[in-house]
C-alpha positions in Angstrom: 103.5 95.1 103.8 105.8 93.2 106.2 109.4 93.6 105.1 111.0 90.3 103.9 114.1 91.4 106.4 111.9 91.0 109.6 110.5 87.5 108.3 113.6 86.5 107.6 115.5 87.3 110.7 113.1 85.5 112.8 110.3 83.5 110.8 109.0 82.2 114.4 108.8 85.5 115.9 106.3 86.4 113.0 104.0 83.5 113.0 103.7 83.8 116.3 102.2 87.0 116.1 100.1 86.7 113.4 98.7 83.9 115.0 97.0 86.7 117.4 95.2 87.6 114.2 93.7 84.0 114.0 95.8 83.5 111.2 98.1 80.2 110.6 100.9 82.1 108.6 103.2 79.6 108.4 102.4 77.8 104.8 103.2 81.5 103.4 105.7 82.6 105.8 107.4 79.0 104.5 106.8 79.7 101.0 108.0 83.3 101.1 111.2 82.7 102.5 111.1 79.4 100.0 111.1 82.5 96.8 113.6 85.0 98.7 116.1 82.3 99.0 115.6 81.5 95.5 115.6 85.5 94.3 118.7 86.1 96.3 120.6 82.9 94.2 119.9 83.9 91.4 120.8 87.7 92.4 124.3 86.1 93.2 124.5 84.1 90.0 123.9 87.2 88.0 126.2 89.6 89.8 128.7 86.6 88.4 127.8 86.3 85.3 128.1 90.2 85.2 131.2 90.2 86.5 132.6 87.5 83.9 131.4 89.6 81.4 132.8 92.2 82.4 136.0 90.7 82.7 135.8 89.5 79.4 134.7 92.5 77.7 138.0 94.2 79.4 140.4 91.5 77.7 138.7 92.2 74.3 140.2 95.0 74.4 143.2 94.7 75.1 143.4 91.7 72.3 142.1 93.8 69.6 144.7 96.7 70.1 147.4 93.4 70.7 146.3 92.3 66.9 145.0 89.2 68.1 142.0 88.9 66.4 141.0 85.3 66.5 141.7 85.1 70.5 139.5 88.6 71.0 136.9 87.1 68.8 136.0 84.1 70.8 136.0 85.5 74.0 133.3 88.0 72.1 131.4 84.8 71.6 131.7 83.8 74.9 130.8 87.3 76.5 127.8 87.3 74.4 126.4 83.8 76.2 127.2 85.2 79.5 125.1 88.6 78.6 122.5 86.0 77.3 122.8 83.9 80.6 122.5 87.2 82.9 119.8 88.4 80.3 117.6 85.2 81.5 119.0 85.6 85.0 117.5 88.9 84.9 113.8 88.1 84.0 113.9 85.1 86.8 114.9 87.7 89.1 111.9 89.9 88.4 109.0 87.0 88.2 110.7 86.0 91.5 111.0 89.6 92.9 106.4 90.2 91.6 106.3 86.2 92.9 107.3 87.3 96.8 105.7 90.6 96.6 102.2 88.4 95.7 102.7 86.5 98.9 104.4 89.6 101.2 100.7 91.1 100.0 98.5 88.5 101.7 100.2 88.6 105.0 98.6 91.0 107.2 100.1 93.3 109.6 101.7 92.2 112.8 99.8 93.4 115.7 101.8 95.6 118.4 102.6 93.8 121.8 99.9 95.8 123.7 97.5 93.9 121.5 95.2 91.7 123.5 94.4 88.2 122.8 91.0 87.1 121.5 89.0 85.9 118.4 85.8 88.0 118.6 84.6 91.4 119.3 83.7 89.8 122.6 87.2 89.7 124.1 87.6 93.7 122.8 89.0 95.5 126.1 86.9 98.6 127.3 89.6 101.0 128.2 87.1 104.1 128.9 83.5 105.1 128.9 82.4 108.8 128.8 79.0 110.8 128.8 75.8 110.0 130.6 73.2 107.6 129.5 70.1 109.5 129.0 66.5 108.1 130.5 64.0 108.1 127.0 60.2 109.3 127.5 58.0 106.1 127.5 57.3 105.2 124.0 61.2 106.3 122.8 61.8 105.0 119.0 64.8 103.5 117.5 66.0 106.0 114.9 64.6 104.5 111.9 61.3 105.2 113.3 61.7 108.4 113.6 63.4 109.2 110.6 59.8 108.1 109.0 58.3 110.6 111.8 60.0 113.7 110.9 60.4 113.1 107.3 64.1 113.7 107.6 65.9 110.1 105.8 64.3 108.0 103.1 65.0 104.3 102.9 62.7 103.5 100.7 63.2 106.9 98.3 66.8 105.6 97.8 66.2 101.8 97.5 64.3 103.2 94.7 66.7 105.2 93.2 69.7 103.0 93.6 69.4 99.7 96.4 68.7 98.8 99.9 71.7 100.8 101.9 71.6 104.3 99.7 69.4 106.5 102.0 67.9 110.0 101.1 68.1 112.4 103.4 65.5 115.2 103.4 65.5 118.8 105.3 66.8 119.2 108.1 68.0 115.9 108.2 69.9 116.8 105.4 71.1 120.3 107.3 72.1 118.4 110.1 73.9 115.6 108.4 75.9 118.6 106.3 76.3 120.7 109.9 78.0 117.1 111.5 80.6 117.3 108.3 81.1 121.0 108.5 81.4 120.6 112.5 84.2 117.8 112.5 86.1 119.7 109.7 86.1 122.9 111.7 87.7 120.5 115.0 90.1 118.8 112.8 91.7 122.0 111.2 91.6 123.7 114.2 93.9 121.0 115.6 96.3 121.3 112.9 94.8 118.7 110.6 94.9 120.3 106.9 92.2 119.8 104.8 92.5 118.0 101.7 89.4 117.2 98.9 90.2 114.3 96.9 88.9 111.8 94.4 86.2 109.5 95.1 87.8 106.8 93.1 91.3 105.0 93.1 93.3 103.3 91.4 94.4 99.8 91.8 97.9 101.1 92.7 96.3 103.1 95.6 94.1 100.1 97.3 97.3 98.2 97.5 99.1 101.0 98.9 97.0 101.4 102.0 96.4 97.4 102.1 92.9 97.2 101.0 94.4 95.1 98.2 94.0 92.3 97.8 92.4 91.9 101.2 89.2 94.0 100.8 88.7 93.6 97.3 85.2 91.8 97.6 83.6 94.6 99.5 84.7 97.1 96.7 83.0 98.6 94.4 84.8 98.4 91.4 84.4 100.0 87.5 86.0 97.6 85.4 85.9 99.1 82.5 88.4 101.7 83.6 90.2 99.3 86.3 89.5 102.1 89.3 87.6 101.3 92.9 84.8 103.3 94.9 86.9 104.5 97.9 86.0 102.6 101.1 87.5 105.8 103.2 89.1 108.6 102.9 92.4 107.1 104.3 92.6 105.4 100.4 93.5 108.4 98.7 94.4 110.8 101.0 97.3 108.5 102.2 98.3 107.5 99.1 98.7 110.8 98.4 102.8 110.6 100.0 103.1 107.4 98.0 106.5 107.2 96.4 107.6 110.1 98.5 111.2 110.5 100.0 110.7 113.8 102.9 112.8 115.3 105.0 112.2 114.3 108.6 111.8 117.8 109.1 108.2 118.1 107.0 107.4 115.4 109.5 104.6 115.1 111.2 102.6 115.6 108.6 98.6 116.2 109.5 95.5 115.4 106.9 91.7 115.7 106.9 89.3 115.3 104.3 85.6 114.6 103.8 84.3 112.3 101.5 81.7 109.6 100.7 82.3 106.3 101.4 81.1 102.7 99.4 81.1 99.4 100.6 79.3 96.3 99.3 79.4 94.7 103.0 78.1 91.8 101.4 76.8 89.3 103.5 75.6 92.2 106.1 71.8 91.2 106.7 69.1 91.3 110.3 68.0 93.7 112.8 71.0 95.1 113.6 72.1 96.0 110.2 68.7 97.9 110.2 68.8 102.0 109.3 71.5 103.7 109.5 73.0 101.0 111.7 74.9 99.4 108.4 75.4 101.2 104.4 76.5 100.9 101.3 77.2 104.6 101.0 77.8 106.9 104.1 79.7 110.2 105.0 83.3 110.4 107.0 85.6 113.1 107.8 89.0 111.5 108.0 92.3 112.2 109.7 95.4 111.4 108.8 99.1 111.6 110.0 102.7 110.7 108.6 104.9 110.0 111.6 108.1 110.0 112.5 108.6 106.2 114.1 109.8 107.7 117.9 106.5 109.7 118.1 103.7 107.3 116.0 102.4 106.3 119.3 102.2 109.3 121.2 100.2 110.9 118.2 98.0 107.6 118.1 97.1 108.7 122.0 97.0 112.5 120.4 94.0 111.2 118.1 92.2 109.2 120.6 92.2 112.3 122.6 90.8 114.4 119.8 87.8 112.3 119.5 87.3 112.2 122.6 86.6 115.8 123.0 84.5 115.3 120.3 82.5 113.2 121.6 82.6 114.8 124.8 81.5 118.4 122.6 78.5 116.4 121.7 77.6 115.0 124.4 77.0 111.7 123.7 77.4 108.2 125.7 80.7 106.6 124.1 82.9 104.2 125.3 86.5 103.3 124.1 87.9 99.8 123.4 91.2 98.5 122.1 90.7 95.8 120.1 91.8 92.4 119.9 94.1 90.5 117.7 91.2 88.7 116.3 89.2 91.9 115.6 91.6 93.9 114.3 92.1 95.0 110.5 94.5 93.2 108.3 96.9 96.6 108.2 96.4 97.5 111.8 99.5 97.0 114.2 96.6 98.6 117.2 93.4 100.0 117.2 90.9 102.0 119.2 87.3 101.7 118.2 85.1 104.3 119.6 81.4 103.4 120.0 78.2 105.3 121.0 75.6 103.9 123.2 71.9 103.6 121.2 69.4 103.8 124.0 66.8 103.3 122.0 68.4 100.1 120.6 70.1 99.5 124.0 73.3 98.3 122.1 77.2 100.1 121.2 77.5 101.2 117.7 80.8 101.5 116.3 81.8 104.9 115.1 85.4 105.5 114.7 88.5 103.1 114.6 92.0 104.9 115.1 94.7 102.8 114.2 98.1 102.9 113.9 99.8 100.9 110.3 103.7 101.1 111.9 106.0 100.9 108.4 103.0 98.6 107.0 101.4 100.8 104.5 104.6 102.8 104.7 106.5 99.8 102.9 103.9 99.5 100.2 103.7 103.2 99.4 107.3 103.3 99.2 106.9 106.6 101.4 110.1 107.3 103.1 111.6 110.5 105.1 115.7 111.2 105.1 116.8 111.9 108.8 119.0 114.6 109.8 122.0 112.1 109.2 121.2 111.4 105.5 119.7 107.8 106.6 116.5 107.0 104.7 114.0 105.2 106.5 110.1 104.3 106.0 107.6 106.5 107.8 104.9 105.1 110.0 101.0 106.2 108.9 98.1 106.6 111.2 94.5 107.0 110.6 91.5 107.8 112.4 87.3 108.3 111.6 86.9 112.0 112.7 84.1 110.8 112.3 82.1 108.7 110.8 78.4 109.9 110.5 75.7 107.6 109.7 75.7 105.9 113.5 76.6 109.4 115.3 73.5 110.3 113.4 71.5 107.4 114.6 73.0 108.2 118.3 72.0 111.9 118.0 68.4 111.3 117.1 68.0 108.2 119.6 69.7 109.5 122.6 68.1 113.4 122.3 65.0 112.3 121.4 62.2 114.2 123.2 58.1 114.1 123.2 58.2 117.1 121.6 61.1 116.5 119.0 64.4 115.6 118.6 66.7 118.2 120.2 70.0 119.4 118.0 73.5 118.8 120.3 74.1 122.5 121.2 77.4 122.4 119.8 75.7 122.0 116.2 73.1 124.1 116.7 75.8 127.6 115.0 75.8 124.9 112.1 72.0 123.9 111.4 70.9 127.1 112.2 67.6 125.1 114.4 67.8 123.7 117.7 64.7 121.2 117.6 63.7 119.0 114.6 59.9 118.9 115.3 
């Protein structure tokens, strides 16, 4: 959440760069600073009226032990319509105070300076490629095909059981899937990343505290009955986690990794390219996750775009690395790295992972804050990457070491699936 402060010390400054995020923020910039004025008035009226209570209250006193009854009475009367007037101050204070948080809620983060124009993926910038594009064997299938081939995912088996986007998966497809998980844990804890399980289901509290509220709440899942969401990521609760946390700067950084399942409605996602594994309703991710001192958020942004990169170097896959523009960007991102791996067989980047730092955006709505060796108390900033996510590094796997004679296994997973070829 953007900190009333910053909007109001220079309102231009901030539409201007939310307007690299398509968005014309002025109406709610304007109608922000419209209620904080407003809040801050009243504020000032009721610190008044407080203080002529006060006052009063004092001279009651004195009256009474003076013997002057009659004089100590009325200004009793009056004291009690001031605590009446500061008693109605109070409650326009807080529907002001929920009124400004509403709108502080629907204004996105501000994107950092190194943030490149644009509207559309498009205009993304490719900062690095890595790994070699392999040459397929003539008659090379995309990997839904030959998930049907080696019996190893079921689209249909999980339409069946629960929708189109809930695949099956089925022996060693299932072994390899578990032996991707197992493998990215192992890289992320051995990098000082400590592993957390948490719940697959949030409170509303938590999706506004890592900014999926209100933005995302459409593609959601959502139990009504008992008011909780479907987590979208692992960053959901394993963030939230620190929420309404004061730390010493000392605990700082902090490093988190987690595996979980993820849901998303992605409603509206339909065609060729959505095909597969290519676009879910429920896939795997491991996680990472770091609390940051502000002076450092952006060399350990760097420090997680290297760490996937070894990944993906470990696996030996084709991968490129863009940072993305304004227009492109998430609505709590202040930069992001997307990662993507080349599908030969598709002939056409996948996304994979987005590493992103939030700055104090998420910070602010989590109320997570760290005291500094001087006693100053400041917000934190919060940083998250997909270490990584594993339906499209699947699809990548099976495409790009696909052979006549089967599907060979990345020989960096091969101590994990215990077989080197699914045939």
């Amino acid at each position: 959440m953007l900190s009333i402060a910053v909007i109001r010390e220079d309102k231009e400054k901030v539409i201007q760069a939310l307007a690299k995020k398509n968005m014309d923020a002025r109406p709610l910039v304007d109608q922000v600073l419209a209620v904080d004025e407003k809040r801050r008035s009243t504020q000032a009226e009721l610190d008044q009226t407080l203080a002529e209570a006060n006052k009063i209250s004092a001279s009651v006193g004195i009256l009474m032990k003076e013997g002057k009854k009659e004089e100590a009475e009325s200004l009793r009367q009056q004291s009690g319509l001031l605590k009446e007037k500061s008693k109605q101050f109070s409650e326009l204070l807080d529907q002001l105070a929920a009124e400004q948080q509403h709108i502080l809620y629907q204004l996105p983060n501000l994107p950092h300076e190194s943030v490149p124009e644009g509207k559309t993926p498009e205009e993304n910038i490719n900062i690095f490629e890595g790994g070699d594009i392999p040459t397929l064997h003539e008659g090379a299938l995309p990997h839904w095909e030959l998930v049907k081939k080696y019996d190893i995912i079921d689209f249909d088996l999980g339409a069946k059981i629960t929708g189109a986007g809930f695949p099956v998966y089925k022996g060693k497809g299932a072994r390899l899937q578990r032996a991707l998980i197992s493998y990215f844990l192992d890289k992320n804890t051995a990098a000082g990343y400590q592993e957390y399980q948490v719940p697959h289901l949030v409170n509303e509290a938590s999706g506004y505290g890592t900014g999926q509220l209100p933005d995302k709440e459409g593609q959601m899942y959502h139990v009504g009955l008992d008011n909780l969401y479907l987590i979208p990521t692992a960053e959901v609760p394993v963030t939230n986690l620190f929420r309404d946390e004061l730390l010493q700067e000392s605990q700082l950084p902090i490093l988190c990794t987690g595996y979980t399942p993820c849901f998303r409605r992605e409603a509206g996602s339909y065609g060729a390219h959505v095909r597969g594994l290519n676009r879910l309703h429920q896939f795997d991710k491991v996680e990472i996750v770091r609390i940051e001192h502000p002076d450092h958020s952006y060399a350990a942004l760097e420090t997680m775009v290297d760490h996937v990169k070894d990944i993906m170097r470990e696996l030996k896959l084709p991968y490129r690395i863009l940072r993305l523009c304004g227009g492109d960007m998430s609505f709590a991102s202040a930069l992001t790295y997307d990662f993507e791996v080349y599908s030969t067989a598709q002939e056409r980047w996948l996304e994979i992972s987005s590493v992103s730092n939030f700055e104090t955006f998420q910070a602010n709505r989590l109320k997570l804050r760290f005291k500094g060796k001087e006693g100053k108390t400041q917000l934190a900033h919060t940083l998250n990457g997909s270490s990584l996510a594993l339906p499209r590094v699947l699809a990548g796997i099976l495409e790009n070491y696909q052979t006549p004679e089967g599907i060979v296994i990345p020989e960096v997973l091969r101590p994990y699936t215990g077989f080197n070829i699914i045939d």
